[in-house]
C-alpha positions as CSV (number, residue, x, y, z in Angstrom):
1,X,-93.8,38.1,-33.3
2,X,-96.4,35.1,-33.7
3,X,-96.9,33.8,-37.5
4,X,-99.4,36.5,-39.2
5,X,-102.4,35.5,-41.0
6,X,-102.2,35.7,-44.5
7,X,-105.0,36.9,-46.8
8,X,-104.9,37.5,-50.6
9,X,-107.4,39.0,-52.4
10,X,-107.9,40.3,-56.4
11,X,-109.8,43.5,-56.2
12,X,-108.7,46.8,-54.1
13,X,-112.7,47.3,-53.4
14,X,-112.1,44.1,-50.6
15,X,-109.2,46.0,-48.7
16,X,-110.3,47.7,-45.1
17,X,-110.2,50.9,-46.4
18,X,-109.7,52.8,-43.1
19,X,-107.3,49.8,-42.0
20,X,-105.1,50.0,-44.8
21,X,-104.9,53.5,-45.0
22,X,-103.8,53.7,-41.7
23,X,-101.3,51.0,-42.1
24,X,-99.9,53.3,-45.1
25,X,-100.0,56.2,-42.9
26,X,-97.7,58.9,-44.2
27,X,-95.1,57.2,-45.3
28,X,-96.3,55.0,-48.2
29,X,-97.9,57.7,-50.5
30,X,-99.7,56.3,-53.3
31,X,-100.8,53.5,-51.6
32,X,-104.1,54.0,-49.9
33,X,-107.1,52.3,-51.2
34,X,-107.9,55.1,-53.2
35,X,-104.8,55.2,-55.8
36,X,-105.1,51.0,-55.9
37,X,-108.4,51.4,-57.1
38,X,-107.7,53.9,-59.8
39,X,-104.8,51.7,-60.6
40,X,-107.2,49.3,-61.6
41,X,-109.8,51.2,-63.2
42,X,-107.2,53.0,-65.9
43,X,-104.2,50.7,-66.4
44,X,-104.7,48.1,-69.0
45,X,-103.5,44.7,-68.6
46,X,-103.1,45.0,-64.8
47,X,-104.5,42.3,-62.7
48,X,-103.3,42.9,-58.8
49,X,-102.6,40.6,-56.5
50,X,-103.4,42.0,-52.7
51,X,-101.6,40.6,-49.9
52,X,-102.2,41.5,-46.3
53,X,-100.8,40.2,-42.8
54,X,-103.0,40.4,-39.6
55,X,-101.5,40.3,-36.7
56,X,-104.8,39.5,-34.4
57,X,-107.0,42.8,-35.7
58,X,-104.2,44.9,-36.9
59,X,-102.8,44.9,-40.4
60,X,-98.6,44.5,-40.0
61,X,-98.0,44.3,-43.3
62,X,-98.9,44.4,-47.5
63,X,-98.3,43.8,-50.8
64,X,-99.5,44.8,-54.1
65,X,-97.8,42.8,-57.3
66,X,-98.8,41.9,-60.5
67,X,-98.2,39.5,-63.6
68,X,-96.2,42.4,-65.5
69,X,-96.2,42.0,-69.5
70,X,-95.4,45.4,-70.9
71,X,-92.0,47.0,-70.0
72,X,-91.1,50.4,-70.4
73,X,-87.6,50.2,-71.3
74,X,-86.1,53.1,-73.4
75,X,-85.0,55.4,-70.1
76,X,-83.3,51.9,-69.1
77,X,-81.1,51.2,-72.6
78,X,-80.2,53.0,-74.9
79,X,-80.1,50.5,-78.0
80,X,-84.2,49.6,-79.4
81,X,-82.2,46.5,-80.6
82,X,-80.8,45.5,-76.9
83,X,-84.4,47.1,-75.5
84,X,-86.0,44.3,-78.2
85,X,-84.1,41.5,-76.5
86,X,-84.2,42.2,-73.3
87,X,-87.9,42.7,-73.7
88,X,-88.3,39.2,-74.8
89,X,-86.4,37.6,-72.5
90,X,-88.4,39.1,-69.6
91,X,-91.4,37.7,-71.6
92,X,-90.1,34.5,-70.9
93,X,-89.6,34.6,-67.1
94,X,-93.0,36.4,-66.7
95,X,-91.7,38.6,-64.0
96,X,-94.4,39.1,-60.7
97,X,-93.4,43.3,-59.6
98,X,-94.3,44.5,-56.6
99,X,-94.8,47.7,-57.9
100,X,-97.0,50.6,-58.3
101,X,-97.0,51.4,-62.0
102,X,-97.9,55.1,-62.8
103,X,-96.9,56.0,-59.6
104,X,-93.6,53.7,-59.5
105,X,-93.9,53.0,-55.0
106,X,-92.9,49.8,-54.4
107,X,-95.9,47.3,-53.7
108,X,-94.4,46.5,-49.8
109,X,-95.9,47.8,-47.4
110,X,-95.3,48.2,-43.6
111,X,-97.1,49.4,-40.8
112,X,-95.4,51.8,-38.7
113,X,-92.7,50.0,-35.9
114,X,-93.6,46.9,-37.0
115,X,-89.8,44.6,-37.3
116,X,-89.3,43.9,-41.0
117,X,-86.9,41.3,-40.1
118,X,-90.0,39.4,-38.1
119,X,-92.8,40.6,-41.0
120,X,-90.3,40.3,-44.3
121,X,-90.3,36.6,-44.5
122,X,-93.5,35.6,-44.4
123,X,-94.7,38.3,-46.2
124,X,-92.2,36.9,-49.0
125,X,-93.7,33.2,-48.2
126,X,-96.9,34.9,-49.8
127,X,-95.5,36.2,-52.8
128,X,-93.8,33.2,-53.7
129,X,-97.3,31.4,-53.5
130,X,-98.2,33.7,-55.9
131,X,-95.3,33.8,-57.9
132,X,-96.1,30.1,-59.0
133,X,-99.5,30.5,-59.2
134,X,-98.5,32.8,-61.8
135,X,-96.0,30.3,-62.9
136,X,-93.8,33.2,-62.6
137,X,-89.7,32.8,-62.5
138,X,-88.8,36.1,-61.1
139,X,-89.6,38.4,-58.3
140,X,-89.6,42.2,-58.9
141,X,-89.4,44.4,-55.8
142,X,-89.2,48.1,-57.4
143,X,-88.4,51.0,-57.0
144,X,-86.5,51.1,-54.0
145,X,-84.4,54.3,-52.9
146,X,-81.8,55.1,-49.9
147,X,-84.4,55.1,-47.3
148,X,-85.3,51.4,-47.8
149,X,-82.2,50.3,-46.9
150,X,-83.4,48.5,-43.6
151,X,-86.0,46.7,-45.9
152,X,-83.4,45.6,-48.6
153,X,-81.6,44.1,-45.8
154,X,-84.1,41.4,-44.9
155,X,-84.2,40.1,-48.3
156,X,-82.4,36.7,-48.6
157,X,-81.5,35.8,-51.6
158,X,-82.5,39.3,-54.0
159,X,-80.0,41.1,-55.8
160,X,-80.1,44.3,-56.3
161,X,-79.7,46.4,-59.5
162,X,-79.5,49.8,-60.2
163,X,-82.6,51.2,-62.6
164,X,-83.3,54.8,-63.8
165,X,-82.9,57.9,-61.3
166,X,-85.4,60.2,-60.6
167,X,-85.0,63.9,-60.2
168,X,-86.6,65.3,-56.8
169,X,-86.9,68.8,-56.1
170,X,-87.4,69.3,-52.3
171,X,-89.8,72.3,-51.6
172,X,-88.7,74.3,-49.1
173,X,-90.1,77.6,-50.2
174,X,-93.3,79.8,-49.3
175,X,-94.0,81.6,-53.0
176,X,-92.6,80.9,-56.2
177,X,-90.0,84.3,-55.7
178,X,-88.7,82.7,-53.0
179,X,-87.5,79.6,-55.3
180,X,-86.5,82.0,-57.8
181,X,-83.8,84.4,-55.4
182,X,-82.5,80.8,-54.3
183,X,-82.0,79.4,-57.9
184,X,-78.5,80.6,-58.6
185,X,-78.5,83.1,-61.1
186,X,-77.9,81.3,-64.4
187,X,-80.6,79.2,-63.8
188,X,-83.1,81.9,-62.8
189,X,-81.9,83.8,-65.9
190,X,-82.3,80.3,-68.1
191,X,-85.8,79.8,-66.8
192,X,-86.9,83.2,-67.6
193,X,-85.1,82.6,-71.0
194,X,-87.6,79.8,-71.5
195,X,-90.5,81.3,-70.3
196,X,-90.0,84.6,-72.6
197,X,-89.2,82.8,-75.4
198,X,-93.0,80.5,-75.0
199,X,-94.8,83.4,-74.6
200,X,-93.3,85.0,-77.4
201,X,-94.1,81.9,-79.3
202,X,-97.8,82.2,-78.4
203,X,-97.6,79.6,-75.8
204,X,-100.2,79.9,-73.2
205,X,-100.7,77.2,-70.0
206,X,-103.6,77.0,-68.5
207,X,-104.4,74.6,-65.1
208,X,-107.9,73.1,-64.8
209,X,-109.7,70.6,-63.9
210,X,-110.1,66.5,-65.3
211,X,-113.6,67.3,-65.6
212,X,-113.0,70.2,-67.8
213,X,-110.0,69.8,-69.7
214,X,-110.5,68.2,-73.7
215,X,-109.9,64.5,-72.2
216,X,-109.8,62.7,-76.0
217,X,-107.5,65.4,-77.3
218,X,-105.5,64.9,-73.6
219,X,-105.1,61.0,-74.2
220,X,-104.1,61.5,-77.6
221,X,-101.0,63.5,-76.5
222,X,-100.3,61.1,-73.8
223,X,-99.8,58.1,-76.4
224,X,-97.9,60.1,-79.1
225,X,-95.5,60.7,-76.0
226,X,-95.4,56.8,-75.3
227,X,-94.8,56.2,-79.1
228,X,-92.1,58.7,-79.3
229,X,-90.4,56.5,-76.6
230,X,-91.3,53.3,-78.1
231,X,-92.9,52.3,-75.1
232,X,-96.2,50.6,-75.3
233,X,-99.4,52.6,-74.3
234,X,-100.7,51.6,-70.9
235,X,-103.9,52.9,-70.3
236,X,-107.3,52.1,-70.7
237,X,-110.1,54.0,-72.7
238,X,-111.2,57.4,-71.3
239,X,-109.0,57.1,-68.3
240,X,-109.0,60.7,-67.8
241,X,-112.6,60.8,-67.4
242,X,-112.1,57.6,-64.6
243,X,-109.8,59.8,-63.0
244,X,-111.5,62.8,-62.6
245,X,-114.7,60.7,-61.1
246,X,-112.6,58.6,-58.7
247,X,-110.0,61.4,-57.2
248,X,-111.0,64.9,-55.3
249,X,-109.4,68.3,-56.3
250,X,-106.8,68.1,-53.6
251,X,-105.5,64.8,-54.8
252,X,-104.3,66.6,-58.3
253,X,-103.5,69.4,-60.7
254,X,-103.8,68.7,-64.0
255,X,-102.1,71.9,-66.9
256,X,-102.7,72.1,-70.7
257,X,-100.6,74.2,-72.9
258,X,-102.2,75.9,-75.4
259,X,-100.7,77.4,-79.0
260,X,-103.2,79.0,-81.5
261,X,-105.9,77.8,-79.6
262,X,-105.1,74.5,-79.8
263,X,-104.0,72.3,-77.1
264,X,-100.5,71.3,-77.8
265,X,-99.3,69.7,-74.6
266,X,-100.3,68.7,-71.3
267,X,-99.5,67.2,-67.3
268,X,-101.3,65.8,-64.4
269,X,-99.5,66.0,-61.3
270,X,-100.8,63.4,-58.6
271,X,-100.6,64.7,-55.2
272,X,-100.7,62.4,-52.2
273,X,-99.1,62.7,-48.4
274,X,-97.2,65.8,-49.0
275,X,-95.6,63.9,-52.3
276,X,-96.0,65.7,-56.1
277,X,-95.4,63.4,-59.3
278,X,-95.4,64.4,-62.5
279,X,-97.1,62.1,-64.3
280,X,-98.9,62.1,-68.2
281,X,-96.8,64.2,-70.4
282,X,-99.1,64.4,-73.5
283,X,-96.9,66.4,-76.5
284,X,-97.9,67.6,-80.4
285,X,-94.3,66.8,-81.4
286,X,-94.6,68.8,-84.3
287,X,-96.1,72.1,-82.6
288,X,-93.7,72.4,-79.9
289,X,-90.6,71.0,-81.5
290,X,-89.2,75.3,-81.0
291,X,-91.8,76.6,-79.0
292,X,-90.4,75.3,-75.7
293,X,-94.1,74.2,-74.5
294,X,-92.7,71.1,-72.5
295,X,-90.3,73.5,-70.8
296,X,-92.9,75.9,-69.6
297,X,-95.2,73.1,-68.3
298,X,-92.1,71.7,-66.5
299,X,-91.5,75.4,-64.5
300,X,-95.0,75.4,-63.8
301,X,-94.8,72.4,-61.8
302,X,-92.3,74.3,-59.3
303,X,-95.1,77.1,-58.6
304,X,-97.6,74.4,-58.1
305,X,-96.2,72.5,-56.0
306,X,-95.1,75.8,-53.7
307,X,-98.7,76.8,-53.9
308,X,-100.0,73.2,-53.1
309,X,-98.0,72.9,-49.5
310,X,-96.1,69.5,-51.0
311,X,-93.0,68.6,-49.8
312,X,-91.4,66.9,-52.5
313,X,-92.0,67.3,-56.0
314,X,-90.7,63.8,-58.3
315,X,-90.3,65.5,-61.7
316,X,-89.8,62.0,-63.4
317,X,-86.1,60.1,-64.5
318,X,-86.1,61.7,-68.4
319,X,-85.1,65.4,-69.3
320,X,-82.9,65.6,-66.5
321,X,-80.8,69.0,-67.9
322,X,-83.6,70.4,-67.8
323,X,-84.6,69.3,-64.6
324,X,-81.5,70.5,-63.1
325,X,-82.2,73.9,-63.7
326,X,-85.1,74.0,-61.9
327,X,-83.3,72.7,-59.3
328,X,-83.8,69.1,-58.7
329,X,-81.5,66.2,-57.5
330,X,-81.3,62.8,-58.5
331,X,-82.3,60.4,-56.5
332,X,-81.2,57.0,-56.9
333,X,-83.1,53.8,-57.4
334,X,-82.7,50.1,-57.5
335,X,-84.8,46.6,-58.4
336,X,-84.6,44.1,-56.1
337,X,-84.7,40.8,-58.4
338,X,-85.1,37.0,-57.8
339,X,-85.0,34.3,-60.2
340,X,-86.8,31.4,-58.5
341,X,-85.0,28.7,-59.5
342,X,-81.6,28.6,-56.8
343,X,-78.8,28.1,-59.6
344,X,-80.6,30.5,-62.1
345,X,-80.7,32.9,-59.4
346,X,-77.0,32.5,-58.2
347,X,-76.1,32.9,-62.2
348,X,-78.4,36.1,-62.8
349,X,-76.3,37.7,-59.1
350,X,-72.9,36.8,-60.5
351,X,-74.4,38.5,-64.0
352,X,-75.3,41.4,-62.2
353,X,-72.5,42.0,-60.3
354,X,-70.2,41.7,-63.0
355,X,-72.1,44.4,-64.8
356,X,-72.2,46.9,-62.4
357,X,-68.4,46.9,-61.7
């Protein structure tokens, strides 16, 4: 394959919509132009790079990576003093991810049969030009699963490091009893448990639309959730408002949990290419701390995403006992990291490795 040409652009509004989209195809959910440009118009603080390789009038290959300066590290360690650190000192190397956030897809993107090992290196060419435009020193590639594998391969010079599992649920079902009579029975039975014991609490969930949900009341939830975590709060002002202008019916689901009338919890789950994620767990800590309101909306998820036709359902990599007995799997992850300076990098590897074993 001849040498691509490279184009880089800062706004998802200049990618070829139908272009790109069909370069994403099936297999890269989350990244059509769509989801880039509602990226941009809720996260805070996120300032994309786009990179794309042409290949005469098709589009082989793209990127999407940011300058990233808030890092979301309490599912990672364990320790808020270690968390503090480690926080700092990825400060320091202003790391460049090519990453989704929200979504967490990896920012690489290939069009279908096209050779990675021919596309791979010039596509990283690009992002280094980046990188130091951003006076970056590290390269991010994240989150990557088993099925990357041929990708990871034709990455000279990137370790990789294990990061946070998430728990998948695979639908395979055609109604909700269906899931149920496969669940084994102390599941089904601890799942009813839960439910029963909501209801009887006065717990009520009720799924509607962006448009018509309490959106201030919504956000507030979602940040009491990041603050619980100790994570910083990502989004811009009235993002659920954004969302509901930018995205179609079909592209979401969005559940609020009610107790006394009062909306006490909440989730939006983001549908794209057969793919569910649960995303934007708003809580009242203090109203559901025994009512089991974050363990309802969780079960609900399962009947959505049978009733939606998804595929897969990614229920997130927090909570995973109770995400076991609905069912899921873990599904393991890894970051793809470069230093750029050769004997920094060579010392970070040896780090890593060490670690892991």
């Amino acid at each position: 394959m001849r040498e691509c040409k490279a184009i880089i652009t800062r706004r998802s509004e200049e990618l070829p919509e139908l272009i790109w989209d069909k370069m994403c195809g099936t297999r890269q959910p989350f990244a059509h132009k769509r989801w880039l440009v509602l990226l941009e118009m809720i996260t805070g603080d996120y300032h994309p790079y786009y990179v794309q390789l042409w290949q005469g009038d098709q589009l082989v290959a793209g990127a999407a990576c940011y300058a990233q300066r808030h890092f979301h590290l309490s599912a990672h360690l364990s320790s808020p003093l270690l968390a503090w650190v480690t926080q700092r000192g990825l400060r320091l190397v202003g790391p460049l991810s090519c990453h989704l956030p929200l979504f967490a897809y990896p920012g690489i993107f290939l069009a279908e049969n096209v050779s990675a090992e021919m596309v791979l290196p010039q596509l990283l060419n690009e992002l280094q030009k980046v990188q130091r435009a951003e006076r970056s020193h590290l390269l991010s590639i994240n989150p990557l699963t088993a099925t990357d594998k041929s990708t990871i391969q034709q990455w000279p010079g990137f370790r990789p490091t294990h990061i946070v599992a998430d728990a998948v649920l695979d639908i395979a079902w055609d109604s909700y009893d269906a899931y149920q009579m496969w669940l084994p029975g102390k599941k089904r039975a601890e799942i009813r448990r839960v439910r029963n014991r909501a209801a009887d609490a006065g717990v009520q969930i009720q799924e509607c639309s962006l448009f018509e949900t309490e959106a201030a009341q919504v956000e507030a939830l979602i940040r009491e959730v990041y603050q619980h975590h100790g994570s910083s709060y990502s989004f811009k002002a009235e993002m659920v408002k954004n969302t509901a202008a930018l995205l179609q019916p079909s592209d979401y689901a969005h559940l609020i949990a009610r107790h006394e009338g009062e909306v006490v919890g909440t989730l939006t789950l983001f549908i794209s290419e057969g793919v569910m994620l649960v995303r934007w767990a708003g809580l009242d800590y203090e109203r559901t701390r025994d009512n089991f309101t974050y363990h309802l909306l969780m079960s609900e998820t399962v009947r959505i995403a049978i009733e939606r036709g998804v595929r897969q359902l990614k229920l997130g990599g927090t909570a995973f006992t109770l995400k076991k007995q609905l069912g899921a799997r873990l599904e393991e992850r890894i970051a793809l990291v470069k230093l750029r300076n050769p004997l920094l990098n060579r010392a970070m590897q040896l780090a890593l490795a060490w670690q892991q074993k």
